[in-house]
DSSP file (Angstrom, degrees, kcal/mol; ACC not computed):
  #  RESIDUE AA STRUCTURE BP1 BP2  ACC     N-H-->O    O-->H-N    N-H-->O    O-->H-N    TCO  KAPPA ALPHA  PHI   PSI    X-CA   Y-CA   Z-CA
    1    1 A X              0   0    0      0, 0.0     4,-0.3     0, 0.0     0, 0.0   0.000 360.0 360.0 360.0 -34.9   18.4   22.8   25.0
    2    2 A X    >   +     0   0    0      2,-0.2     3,-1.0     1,-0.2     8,-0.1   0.750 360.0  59.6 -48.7 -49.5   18.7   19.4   23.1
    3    3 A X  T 3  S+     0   0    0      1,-0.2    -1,-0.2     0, 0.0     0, 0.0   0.982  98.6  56.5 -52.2 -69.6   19.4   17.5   26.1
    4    4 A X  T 3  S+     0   0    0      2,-0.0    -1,-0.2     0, 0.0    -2,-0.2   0.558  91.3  82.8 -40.8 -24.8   16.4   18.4   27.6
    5    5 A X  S <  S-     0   0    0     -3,-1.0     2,-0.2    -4,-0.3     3,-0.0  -0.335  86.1-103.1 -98.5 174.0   13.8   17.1   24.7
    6    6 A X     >  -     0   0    0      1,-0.1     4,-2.9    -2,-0.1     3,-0.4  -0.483  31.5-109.2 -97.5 164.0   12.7   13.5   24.5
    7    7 A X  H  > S+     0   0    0      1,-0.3     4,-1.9     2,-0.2     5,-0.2   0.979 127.6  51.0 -71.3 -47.1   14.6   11.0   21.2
    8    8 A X  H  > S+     0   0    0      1,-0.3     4,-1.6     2,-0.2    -1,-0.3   0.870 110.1  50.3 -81.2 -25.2   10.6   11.3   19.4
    9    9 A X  H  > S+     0   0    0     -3,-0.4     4,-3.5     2,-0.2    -1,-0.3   0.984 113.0  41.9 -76.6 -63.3   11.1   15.0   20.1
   10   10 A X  H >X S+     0   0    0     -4,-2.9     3,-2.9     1,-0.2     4,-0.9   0.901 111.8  57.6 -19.7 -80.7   14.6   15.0   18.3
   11   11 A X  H 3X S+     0   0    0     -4,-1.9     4,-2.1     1,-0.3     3,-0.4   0.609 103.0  51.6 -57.4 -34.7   13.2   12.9   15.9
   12   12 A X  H 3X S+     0   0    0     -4,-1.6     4,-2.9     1,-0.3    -1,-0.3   0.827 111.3  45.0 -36.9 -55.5   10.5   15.5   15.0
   13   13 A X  H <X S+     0   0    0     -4,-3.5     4,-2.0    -3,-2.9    -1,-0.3   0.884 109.2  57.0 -92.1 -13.2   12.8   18.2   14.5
   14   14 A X  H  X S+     0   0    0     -4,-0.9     4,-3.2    -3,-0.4    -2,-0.3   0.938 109.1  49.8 -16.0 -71.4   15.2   15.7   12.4
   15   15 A X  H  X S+     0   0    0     -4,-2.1     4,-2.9     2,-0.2     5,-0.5   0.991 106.7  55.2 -42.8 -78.5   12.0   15.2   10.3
   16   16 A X  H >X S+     0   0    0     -4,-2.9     3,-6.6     2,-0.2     4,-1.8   0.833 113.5  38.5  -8.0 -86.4   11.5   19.3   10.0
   17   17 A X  H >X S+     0   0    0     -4,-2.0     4,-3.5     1,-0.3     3,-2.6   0.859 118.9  50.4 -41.4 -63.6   15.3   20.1    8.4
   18   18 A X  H 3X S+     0   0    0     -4,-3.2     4,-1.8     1,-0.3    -1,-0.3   0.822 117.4  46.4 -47.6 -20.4   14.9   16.3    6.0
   19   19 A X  H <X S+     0   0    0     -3,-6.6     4,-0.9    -4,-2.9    -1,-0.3   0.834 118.2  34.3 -98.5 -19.8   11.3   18.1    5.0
   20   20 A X  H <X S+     0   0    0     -3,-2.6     4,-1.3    -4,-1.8     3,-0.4   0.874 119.9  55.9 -93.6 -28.9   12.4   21.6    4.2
   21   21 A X  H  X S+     0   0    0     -4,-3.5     4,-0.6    -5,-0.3    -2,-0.2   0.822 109.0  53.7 -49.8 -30.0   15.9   19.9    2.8
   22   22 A X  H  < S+     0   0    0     -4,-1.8    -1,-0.3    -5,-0.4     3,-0.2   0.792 102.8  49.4 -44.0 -57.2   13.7   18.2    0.8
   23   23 A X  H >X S+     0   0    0     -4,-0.9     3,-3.6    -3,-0.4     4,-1.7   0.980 110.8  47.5 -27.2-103.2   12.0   20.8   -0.5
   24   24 A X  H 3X S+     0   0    0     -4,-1.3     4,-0.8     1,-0.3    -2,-0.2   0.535 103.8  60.5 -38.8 -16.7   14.8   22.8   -1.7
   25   25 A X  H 3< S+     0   0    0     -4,-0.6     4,-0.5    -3,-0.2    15,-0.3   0.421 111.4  39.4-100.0   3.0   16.5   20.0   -3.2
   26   26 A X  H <> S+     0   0    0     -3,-3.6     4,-0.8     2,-0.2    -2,-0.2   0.205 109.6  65.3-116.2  -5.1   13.5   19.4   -5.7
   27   27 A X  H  X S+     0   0    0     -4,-1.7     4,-1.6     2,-0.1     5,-0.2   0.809 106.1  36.2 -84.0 -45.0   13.2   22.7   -5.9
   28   28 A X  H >X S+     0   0    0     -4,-0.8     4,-2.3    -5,-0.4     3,-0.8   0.966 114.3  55.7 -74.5 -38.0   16.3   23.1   -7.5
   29   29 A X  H 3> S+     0   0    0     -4,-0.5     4,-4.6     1,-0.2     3,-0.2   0.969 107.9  47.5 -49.1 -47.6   16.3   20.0   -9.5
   30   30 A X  H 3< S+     0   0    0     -4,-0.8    -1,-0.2     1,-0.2    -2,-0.2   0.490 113.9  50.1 -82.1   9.5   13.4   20.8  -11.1
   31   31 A X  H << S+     0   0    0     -4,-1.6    -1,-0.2    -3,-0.8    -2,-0.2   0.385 124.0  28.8 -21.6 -57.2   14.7   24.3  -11.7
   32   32 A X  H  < S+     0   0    0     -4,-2.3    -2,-0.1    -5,-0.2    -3,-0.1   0.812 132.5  19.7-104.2 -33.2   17.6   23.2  -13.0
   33   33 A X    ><  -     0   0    0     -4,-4.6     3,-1.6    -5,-0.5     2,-0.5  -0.610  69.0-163.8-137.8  68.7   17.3   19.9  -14.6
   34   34 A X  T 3  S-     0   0    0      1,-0.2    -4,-0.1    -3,-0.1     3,-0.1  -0.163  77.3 -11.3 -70.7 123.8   13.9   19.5  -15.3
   35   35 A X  T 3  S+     0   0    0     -2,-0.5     2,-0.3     1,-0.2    -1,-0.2   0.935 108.4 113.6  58.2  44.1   13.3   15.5  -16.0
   36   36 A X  S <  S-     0   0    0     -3,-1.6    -1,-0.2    -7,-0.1    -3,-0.1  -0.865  70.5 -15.0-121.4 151.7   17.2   14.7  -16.3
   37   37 A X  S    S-     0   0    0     -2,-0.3     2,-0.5     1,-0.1    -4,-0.0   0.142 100.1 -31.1  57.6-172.4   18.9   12.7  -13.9
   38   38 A X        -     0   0    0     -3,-0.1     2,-0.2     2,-0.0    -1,-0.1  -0.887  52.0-139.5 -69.1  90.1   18.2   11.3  -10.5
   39   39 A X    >   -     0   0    0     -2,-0.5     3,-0.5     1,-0.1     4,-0.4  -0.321  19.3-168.1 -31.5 102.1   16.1   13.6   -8.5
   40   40 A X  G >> S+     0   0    0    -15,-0.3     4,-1.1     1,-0.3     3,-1.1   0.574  73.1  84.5 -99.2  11.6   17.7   13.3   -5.0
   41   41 A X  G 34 S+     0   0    0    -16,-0.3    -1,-0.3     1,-0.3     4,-0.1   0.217  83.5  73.4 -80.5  10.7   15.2   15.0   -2.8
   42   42 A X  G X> S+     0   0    0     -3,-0.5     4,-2.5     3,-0.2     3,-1.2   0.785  93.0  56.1 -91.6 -47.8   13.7   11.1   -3.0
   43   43 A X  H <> S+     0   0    0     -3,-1.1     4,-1.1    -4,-0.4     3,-0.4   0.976 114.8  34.7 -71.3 -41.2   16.5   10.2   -0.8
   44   44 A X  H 3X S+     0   0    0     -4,-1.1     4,-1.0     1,-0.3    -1,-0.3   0.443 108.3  59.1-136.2  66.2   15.6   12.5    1.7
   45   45 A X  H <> S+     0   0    0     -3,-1.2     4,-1.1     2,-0.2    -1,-0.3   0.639 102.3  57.0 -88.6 -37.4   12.2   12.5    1.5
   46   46 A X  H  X S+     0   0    0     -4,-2.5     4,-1.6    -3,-0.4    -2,-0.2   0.673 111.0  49.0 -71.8 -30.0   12.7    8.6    2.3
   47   47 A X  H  X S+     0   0    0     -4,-1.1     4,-2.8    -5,-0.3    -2,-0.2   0.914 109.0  50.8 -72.5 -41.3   14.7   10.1    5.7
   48   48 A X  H  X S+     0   0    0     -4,-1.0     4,-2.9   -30,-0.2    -2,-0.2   0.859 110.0  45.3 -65.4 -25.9   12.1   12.3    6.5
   49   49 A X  H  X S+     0   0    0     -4,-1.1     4,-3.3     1,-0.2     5,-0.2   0.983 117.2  49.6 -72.1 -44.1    9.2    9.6    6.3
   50   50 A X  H  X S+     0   0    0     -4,-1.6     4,-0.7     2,-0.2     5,-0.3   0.884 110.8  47.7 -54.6 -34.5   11.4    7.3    8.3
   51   51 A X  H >X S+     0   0    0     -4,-2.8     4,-1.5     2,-0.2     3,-1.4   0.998 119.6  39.8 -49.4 -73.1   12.1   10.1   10.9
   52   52 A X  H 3< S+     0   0    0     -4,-2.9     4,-0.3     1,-0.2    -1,-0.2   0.845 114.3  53.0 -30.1 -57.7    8.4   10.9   11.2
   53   53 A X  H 3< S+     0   0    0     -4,-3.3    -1,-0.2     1,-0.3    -2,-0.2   0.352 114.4  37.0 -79.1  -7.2    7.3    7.4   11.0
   54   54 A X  H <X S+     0   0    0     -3,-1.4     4,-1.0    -4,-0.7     3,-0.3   0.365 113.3  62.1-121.1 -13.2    9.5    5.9   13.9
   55   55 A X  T  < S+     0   0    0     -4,-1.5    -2,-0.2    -5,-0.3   -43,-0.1   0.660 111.0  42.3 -80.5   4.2    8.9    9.6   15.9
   56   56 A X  T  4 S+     0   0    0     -4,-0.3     4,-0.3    -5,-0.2    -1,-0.2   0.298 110.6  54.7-113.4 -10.7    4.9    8.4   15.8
   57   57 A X  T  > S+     0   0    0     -3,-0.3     4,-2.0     3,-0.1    -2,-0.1   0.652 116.6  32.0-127.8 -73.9    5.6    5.2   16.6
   58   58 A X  T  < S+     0   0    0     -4,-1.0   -50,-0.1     1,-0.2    -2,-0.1   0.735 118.4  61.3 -71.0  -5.5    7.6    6.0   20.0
   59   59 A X  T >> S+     0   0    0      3,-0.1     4,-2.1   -51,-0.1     3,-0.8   0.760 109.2  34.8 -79.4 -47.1    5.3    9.0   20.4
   60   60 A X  T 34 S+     0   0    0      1,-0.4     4,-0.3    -4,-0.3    -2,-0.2   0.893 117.0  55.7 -86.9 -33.1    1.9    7.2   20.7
   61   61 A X  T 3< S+     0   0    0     -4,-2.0    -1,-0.4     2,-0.2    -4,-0.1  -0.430 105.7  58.5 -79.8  35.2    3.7    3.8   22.8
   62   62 A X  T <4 S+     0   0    0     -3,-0.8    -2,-0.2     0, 0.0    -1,-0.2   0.177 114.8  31.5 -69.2 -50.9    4.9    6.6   25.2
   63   63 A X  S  < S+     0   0    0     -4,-2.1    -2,-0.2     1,-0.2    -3,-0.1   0.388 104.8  68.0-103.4   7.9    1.3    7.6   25.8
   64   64 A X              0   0    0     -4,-0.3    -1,-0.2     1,-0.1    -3,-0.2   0.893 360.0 360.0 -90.7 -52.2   -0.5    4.5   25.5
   65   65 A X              0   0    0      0, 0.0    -2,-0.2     0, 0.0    -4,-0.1   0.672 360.0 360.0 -74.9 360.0    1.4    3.4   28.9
């Protein structure tokens, strides 16, 4: 089924998993270690914007030509 979808489509669902992985890993920090350490749901919260942000990019230059 993967094969079939387009790389911005990938990237999209890339984006998804980093945004609920995201979620869950700030869920638990702040859960567990509220305001200790290094929060790491920053790092990939910073994959998911990139994911999004270059799947918006090759999404909208697909359909402008």
């Amino acid at each position: 089924m993967l094969c079939l979808l387009e790389i911005h489509q990938k990237l999209t669902i890339v984006g998804v998993v980093l945004l609920v992985a995201t979620f869950l890993i700030n869920y638990y920090h702040q859960e567990t270690h509220p305001g200790i350490g290094f929060n790491y749901a920053y790092v990939t919260g910073v994959g998911m914007l990139i994911a999004f942000s270059i799947s918006f990019v090759m999404f909208t230059k697909n359909q402008i030509k």
